[in-house]
N, C-alpha and C positions, 0 to 999 in steps of 0.2 A: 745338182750343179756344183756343190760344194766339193764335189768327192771325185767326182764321174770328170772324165776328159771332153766326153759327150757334148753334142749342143747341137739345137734343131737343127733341120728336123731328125735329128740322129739321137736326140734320149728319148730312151723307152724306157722309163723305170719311176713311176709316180710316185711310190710309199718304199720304204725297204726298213726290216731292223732282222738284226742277229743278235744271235750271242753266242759265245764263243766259236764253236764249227758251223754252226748251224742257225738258217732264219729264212726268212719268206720275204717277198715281197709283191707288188702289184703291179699292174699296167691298165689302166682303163682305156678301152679301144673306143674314138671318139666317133669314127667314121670319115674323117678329112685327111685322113694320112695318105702321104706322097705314095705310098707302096700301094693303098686299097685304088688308085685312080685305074688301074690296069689290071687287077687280077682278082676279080674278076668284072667288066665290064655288065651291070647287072643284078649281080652277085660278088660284090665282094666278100674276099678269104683273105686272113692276114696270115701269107704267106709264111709258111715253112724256115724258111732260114730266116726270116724277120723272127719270129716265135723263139728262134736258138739264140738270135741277137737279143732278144729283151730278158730271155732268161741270164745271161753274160753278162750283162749290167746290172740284175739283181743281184747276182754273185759277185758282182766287182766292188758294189760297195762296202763290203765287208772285207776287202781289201787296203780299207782308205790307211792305215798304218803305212803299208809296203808303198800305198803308190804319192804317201805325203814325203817319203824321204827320195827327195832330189823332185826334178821333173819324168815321170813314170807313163807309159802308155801300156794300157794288157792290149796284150794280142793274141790271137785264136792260136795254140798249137795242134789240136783234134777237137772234133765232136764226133763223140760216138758211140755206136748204139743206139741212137736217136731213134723216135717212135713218134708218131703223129697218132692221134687216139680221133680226133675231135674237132672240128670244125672252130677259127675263133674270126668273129664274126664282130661288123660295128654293134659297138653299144654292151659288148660282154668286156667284164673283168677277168684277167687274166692273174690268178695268184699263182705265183711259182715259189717252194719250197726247194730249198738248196743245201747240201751238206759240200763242208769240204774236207773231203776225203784223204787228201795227201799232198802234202808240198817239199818242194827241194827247190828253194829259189834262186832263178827266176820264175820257177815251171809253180801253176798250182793246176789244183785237179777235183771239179765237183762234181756231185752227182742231182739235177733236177729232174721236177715234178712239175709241171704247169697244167691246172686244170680251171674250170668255167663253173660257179656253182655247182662247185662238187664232184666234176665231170673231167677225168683225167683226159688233158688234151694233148702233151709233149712228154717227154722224159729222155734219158739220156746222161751224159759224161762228155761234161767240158772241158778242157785243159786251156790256159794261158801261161803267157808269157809275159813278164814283166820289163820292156827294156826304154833304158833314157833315151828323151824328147831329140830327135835331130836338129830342131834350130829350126829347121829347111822351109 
């Protein structure tokens, strides 16, 4: 909350450290999340593009430099190549591995890994945007 613009029920990102290009972090799936109430009735699945949202918040705190100077929002500019491997489910941890691969700011651009005990669940190429707060 220190870093991240985020705030319930919108942070997904429990633990994160990098260093320099590269770092991991985590998301513990608790089973109460707003997104698990509908998808699946039953069966809950933590959605797909939830999974691309909590890896983007792993990856954004290691942006906290770029987004401490002024008021800064990242914004999605692509994901892609995105790969779903694996089911993630209440009660699994989700570690995602992140590299940042290339930036020209405002634009950055990583490449993640999100898997379950070992169990590759997501991957993919993120890009954001970095642009000041509207006020609004």
């Amino acid at each position: 909350m220190e870093i991240l613009p985020h705030r319930e029920p919108m942070l997904l990102a429990d633990e994160v450290s990098y260093e320099g290009s590269r770092g991991r972090g985590i998301y513990r799936v608790r089973g109460d999340e707003f997104f698990l109430r509908g998808h699946f009735p039953g069966t809950p699945v933590v959605p797909g593009v939830i999974l691309c949202e909590i890896a983007a918040q792993i990856c954004g705190v290691s942006l906290e430099s770029e987004l401490a100077t002024g008021k800064k929002l990242p914004f999605f500019t692509s994901i892609d190549g995105v790969k779903f491997r694996s089911p993630v489910l209440p009660g699994d941890v989700l570690s995602v591995e992140f590299e940042l691969i290339s930036k020209k700011p405002p634009f950055f651009f990583f490449e993640v890994m999100g898997s379950v005990d070992g169990k590759r669940a997501v991957s993919g190429k993120l890009s954001f945007a970095l642009k000041a707060e509207s006020g609004g």
